[in-house]
FIKOL-264438 format. One line per field, with one value per residue: residue number from 0; x, y, z of N, C-alpha, C in turn; residue in one letter. Coordinates in nm, 4 decimals, m for minus. Layout:
N
nr	[NUM,...]
n.east	[X,...]
n.north	[Y,...]
n.up	[Z,...]
ca.east	[X,...]
ca.north	[Y,...]
ca.up	[Z,...]
c.east	[X,...]
c.north	[Y,...]
c.up	[Z,...]
rest	[A,...]
END
This chain:
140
nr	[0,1,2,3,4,5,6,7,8,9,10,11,12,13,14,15,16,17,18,19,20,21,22,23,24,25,26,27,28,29,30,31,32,33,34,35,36,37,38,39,40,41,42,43,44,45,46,47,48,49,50,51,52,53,54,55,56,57,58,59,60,61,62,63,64,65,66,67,68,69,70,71,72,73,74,75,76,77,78,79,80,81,82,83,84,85,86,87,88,89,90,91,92,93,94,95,96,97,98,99,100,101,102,103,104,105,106,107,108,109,110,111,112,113,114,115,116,117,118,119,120,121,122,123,124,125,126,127,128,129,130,131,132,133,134,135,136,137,138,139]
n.east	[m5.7956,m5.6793,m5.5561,m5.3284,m5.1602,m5.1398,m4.9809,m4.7387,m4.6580,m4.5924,m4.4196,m4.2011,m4.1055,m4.0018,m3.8361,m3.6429,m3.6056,m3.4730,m3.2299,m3.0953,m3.0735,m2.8928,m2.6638,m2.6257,m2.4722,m2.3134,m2.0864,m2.0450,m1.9185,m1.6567,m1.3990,m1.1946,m0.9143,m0.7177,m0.4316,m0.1698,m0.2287,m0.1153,0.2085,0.5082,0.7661,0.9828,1.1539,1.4594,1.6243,1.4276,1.2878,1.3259,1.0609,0.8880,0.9943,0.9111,0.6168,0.6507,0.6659,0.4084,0.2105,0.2640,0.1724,m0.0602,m0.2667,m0.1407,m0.2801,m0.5232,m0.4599,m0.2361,0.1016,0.3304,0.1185,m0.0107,m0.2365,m0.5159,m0.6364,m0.9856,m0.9900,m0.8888,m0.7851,m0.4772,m0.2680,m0.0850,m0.1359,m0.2556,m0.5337,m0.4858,m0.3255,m0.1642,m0.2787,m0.5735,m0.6085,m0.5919,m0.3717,m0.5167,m0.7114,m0.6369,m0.6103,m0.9094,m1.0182,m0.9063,m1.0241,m1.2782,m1.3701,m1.4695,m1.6974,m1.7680,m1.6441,m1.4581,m1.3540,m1.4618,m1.4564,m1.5991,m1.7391,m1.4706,m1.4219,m1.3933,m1.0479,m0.9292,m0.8153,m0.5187,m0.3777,m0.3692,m0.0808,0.0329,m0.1111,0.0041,0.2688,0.2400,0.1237,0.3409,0.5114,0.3570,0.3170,0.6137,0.6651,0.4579,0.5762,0.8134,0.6959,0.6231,0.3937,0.2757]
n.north	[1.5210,1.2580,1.3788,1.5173,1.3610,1.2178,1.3483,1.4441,1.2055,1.2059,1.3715,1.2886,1.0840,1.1772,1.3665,1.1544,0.9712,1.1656,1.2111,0.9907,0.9806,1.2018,1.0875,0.8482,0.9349,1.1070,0.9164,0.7900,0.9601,0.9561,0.8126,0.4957,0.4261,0.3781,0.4956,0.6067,0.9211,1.0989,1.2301,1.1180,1.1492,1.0048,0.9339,0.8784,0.7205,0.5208,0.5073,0.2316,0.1437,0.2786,0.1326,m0.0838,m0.0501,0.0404,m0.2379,m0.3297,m0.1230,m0.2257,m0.4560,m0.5382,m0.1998,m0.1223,m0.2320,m0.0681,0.2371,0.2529,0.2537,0.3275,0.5199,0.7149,0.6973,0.5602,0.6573,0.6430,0.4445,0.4701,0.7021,0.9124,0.8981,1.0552,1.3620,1.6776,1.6655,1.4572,1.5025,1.5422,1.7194,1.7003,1.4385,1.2192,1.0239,0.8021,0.7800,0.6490,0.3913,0.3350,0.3250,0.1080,m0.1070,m0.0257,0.0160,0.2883,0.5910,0.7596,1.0683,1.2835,1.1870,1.1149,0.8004,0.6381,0.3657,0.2812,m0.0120,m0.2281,m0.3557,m0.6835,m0.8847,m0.7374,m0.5838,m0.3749,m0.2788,m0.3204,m0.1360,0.0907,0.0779,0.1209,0.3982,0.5279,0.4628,0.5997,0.8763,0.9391,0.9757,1.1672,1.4322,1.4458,1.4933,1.7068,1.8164,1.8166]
n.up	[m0.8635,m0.9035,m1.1763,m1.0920,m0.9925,m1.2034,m1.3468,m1.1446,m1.1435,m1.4373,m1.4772,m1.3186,m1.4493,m1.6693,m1.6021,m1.5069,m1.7173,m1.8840,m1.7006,m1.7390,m1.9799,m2.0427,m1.8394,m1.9842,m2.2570,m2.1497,m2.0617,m2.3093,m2.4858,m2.3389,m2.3974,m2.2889,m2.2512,m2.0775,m2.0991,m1.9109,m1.6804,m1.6121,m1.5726,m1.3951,m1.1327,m1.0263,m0.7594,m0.7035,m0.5183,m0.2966,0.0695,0.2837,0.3947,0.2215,m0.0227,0.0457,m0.0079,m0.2757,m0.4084,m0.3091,m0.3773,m0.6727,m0.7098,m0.5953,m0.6852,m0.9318,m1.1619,m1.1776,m1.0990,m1.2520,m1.3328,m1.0868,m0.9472,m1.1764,m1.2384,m1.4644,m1.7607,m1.7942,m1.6236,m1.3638,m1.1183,m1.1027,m0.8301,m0.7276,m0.7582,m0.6510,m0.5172,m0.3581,m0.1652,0.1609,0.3261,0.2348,0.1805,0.4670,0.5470,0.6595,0.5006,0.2698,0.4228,0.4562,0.2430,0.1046,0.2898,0.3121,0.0496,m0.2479,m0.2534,m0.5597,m0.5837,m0.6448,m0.8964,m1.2284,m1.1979,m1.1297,m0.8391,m0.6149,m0.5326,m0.2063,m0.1350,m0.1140,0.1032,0.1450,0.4253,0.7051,0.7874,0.5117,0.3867,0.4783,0.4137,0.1080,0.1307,0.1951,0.0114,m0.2019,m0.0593,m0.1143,m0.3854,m0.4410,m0.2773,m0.4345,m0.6830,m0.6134,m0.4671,m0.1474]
ca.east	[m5.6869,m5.6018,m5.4990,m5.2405,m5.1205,m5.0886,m4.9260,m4.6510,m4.6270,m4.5259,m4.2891,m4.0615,m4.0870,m3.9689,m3.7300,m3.5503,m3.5650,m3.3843,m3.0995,m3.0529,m3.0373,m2.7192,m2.5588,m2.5842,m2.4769,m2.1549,m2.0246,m2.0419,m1.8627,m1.5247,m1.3079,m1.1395,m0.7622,m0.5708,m0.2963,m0.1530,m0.3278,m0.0114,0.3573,0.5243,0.8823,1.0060,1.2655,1.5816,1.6118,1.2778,1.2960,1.3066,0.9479,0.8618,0.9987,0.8054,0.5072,0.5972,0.6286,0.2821,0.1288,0.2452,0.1025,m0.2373,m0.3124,m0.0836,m0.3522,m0.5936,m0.3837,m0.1475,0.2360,0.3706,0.0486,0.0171,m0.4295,m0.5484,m0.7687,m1.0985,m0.9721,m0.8770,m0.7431,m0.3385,m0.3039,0.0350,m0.2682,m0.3234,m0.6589,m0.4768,m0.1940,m0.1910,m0.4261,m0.7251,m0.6634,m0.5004,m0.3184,m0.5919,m0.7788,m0.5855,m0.6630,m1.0009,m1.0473,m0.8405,m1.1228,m1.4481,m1.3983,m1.4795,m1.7934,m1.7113,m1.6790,m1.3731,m1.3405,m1.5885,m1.4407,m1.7106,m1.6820,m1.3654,m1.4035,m1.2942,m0.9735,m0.9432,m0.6100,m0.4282,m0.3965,m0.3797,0.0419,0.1043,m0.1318,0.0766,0.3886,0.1634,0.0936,0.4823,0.5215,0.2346,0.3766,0.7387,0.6371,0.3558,0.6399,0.9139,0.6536,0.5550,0.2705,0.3141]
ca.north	[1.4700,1.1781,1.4227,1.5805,1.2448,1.1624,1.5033,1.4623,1.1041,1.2228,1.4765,1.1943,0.9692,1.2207,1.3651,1.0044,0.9390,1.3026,1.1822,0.8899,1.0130,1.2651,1.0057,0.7693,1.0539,1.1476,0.7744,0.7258,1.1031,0.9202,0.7285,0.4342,0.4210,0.3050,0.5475,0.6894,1.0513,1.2186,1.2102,1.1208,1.2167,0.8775,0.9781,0.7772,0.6931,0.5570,0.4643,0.1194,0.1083,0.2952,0.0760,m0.2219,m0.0045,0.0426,m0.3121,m0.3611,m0.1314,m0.2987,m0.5953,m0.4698,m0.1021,m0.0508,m0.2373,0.0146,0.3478,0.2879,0.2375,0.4778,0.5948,0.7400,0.6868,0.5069,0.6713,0.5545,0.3428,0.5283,0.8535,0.9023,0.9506,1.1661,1.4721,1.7531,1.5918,1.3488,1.5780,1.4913,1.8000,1.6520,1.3107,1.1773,0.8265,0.7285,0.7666,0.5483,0.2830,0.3058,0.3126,m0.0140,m0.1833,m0.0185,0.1361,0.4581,0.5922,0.8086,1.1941,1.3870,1.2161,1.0500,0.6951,0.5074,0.3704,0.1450,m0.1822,m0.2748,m0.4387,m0.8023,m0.9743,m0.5932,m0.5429,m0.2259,m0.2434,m0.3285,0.0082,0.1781,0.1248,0.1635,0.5318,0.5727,0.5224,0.7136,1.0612,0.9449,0.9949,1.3176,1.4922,1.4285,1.5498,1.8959,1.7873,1.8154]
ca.up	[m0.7849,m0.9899,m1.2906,m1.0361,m0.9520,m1.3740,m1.4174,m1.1357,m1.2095,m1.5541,m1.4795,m1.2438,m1.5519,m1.7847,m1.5486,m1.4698,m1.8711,m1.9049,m1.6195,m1.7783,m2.0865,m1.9997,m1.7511,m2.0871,m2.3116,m2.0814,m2.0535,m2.4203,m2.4957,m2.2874,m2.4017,m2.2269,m2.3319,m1.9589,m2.0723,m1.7851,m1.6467,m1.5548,m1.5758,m1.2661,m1.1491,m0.9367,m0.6674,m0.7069,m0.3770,m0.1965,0.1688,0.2624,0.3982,0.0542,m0.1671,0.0379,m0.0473,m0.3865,m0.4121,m0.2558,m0.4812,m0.7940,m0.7001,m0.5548,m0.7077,m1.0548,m1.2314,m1.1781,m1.0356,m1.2839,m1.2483,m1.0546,m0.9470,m1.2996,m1.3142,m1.6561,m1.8407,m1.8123,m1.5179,m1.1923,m1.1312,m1.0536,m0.6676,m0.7339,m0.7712,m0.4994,m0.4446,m0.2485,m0.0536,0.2948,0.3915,0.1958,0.2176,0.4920,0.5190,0.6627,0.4324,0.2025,0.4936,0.4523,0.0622,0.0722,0.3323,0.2580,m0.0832,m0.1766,m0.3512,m0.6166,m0.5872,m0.7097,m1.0107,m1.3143,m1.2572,m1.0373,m0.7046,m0.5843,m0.4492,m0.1262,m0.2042,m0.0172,0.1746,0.1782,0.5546,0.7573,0.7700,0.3508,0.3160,0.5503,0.3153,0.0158,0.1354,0.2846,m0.1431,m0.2841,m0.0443,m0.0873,m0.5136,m0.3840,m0.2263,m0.5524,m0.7663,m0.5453,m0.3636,m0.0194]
c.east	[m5.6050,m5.5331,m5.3659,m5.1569,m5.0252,m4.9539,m4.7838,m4.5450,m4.5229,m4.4295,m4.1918,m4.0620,m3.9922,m3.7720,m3.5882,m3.5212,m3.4939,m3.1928,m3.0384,m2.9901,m2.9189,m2.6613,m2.5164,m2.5011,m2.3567,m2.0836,m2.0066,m1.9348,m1.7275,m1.4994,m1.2063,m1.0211,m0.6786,m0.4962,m0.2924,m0.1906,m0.2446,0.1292,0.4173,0.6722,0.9209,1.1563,1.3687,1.6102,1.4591,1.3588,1.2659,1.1074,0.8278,0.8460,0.9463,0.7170,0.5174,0.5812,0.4901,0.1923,0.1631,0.1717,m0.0115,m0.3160,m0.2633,m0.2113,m0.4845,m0.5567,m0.2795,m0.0347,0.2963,0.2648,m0.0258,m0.1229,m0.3699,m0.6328,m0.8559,m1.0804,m0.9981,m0.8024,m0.5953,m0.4053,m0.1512,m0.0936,m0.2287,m0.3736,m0.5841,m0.3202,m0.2966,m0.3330,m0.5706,m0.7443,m0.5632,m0.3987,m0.3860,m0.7038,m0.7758,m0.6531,m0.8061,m1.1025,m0.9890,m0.9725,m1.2382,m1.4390,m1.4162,m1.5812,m1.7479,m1.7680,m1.6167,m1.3648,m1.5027,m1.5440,m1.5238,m1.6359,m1.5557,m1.4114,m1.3060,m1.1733,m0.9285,m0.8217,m0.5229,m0.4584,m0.3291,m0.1925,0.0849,0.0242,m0.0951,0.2173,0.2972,0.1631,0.2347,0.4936,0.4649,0.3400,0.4962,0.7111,0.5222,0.4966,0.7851,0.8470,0.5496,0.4642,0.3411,0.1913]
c.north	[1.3689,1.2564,1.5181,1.4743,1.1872,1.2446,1.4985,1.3283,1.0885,1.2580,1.4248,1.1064,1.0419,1.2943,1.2487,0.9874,1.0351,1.2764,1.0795,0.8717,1.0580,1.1863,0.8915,0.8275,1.0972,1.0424,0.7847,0.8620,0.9994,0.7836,0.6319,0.3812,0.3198,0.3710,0.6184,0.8639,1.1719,1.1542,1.2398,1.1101,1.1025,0.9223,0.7975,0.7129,0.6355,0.4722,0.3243,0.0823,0.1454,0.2226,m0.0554,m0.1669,m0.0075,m0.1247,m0.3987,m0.3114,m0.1987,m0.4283,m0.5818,m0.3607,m0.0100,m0.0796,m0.1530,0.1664,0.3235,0.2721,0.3746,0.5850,0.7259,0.7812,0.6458,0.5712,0.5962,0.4853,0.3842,0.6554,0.7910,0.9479,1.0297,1.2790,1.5441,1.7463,1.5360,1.4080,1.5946,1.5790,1.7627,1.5396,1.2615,1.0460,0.7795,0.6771,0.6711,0.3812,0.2335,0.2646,0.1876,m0.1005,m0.1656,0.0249,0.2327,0.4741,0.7137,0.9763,1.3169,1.3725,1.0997,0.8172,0.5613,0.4485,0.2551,0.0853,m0.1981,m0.3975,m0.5839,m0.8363,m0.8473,m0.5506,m0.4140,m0.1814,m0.2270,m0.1565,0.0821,0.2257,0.1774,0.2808,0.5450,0.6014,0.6184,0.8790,1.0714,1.0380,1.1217,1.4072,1.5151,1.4774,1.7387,1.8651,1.7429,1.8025]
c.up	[m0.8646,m1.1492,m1.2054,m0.9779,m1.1129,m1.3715,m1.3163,m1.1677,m1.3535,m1.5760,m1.3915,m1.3671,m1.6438,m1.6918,m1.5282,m1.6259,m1.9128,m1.8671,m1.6970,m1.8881,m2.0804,m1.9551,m1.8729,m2.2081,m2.2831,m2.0475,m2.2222,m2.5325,m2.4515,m2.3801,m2.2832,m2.2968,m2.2254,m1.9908,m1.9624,m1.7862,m1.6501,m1.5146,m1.4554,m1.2480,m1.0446,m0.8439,m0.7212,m0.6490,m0.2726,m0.0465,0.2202,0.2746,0.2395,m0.0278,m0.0972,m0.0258,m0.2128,m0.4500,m0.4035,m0.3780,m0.6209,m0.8185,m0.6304,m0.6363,m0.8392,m1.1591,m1.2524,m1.1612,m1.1265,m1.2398,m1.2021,m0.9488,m1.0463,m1.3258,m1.4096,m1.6692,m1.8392,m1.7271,m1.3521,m1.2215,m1.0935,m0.9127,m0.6186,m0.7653,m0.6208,m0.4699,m0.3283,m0.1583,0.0844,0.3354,0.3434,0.2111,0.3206,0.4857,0.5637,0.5612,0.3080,0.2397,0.4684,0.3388,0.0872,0.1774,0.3271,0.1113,m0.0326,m0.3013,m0.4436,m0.5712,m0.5858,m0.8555,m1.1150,m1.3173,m1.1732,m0.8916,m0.7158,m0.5193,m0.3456,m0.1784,m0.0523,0.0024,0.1743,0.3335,0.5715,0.7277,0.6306,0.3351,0.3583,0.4341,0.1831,0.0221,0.1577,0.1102,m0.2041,m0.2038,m0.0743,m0.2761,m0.4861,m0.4108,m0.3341,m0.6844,m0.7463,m0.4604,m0.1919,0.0961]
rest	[X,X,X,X,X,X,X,X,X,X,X,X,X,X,X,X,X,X,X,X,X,X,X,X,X,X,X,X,X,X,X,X,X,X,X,X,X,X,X,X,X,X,X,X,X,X,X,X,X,X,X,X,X,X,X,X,X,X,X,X,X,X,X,X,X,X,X,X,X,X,X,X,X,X,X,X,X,X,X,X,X,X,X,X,X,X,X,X,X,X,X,X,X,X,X,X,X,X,X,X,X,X,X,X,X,X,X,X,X,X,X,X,X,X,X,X,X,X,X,X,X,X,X,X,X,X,X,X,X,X,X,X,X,X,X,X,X,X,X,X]
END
C-alpha cells in the first residue's frame, strides 16, 4: 500500500515539475515589447459621450490597452478585436472587468485587476468609445 502511495505521490510531483516546466518555458519564449497589437482606424468624428469615453480611457486603460485600444505586447490585448464585438462581450461586460477584473482566458496576458475610482457611468462612455472605434474598424 505504501509503495502505491510513493508511486502516485511521484507521478503528481513529476507531473507539477513537467507543468511548471512548460508554463516557465512559454513565458520565457515571449517577448515583452508594449508595441501596439493592431492597427486601429480612429473615426474622425466620435460622439460626444465617446469622446468623454475616449478621454476616460486615456487616463484609466491606454496604459495597459494601449492608445486607441491598440493592446501592448506583452501587456494587454487590443479591445478593437472580434473577441470583444458586442455578441461576445457585451458592455456589460466591460462594467464588470473594470470592478471585479477578469481572470484570464482568451488571451496569454494574465488576469486584470479590478481597476479602482472608475465608476459604472465613466465605463459606460469608455465602452460608447471602444464600439464607436469596433464599429470604424468592422467589428460590429
Amino acid at each position: 500500500m505504501n509503495a502505491i502511495r510513493i508511486a502516485i505521490f511521484t507521478a503528481g510531483a513529476v507531473g507539477l515539475a513537467a507543468a511548471g516546466y512548460w508554463w516557465n518555458q512559454d513565458r520565457q519564449g515571449s517577448s515583452v515589447t508594449g508595441e501596439p497589437l493592431a492597427q486601429v482606424v480612429v473615426p474622425s468624428l466620435l460622439t460626444p459621450i465617446a469622446e468623454r469615453g475616449r478621454i476616460a480611457f486615456e487616463a484609466n486603460c491606454a496604459q495597459c490597452h494601449g492608445t486607441n485600444s491598440s493592446g501592448r505586447d506583452g501587456i494587454a490585448p487590443p479591445l478593437v478585436h472580434k473577441i470583444y464585438e458586442p455578441n461576445h462581450h457585451g458592455d456589460i461586460a466591460f462594467t464588470l472587468a473594470v470592478r471585479h477584473g477578469v481572470r484570464a482566458h482568451h488571451w496569454q496576458f494574465g488576469d486584470m485587476p479590478p481597476i479602482e475610482g472608475v465608476g459604472d457611468e465613466t465605463v459606460a462612455e469608455i465602452t460608447a468609445y471602444i464600439r464607436e472605434l469596433q464599429r470604424a474598424n468592422g467589428i460590429n
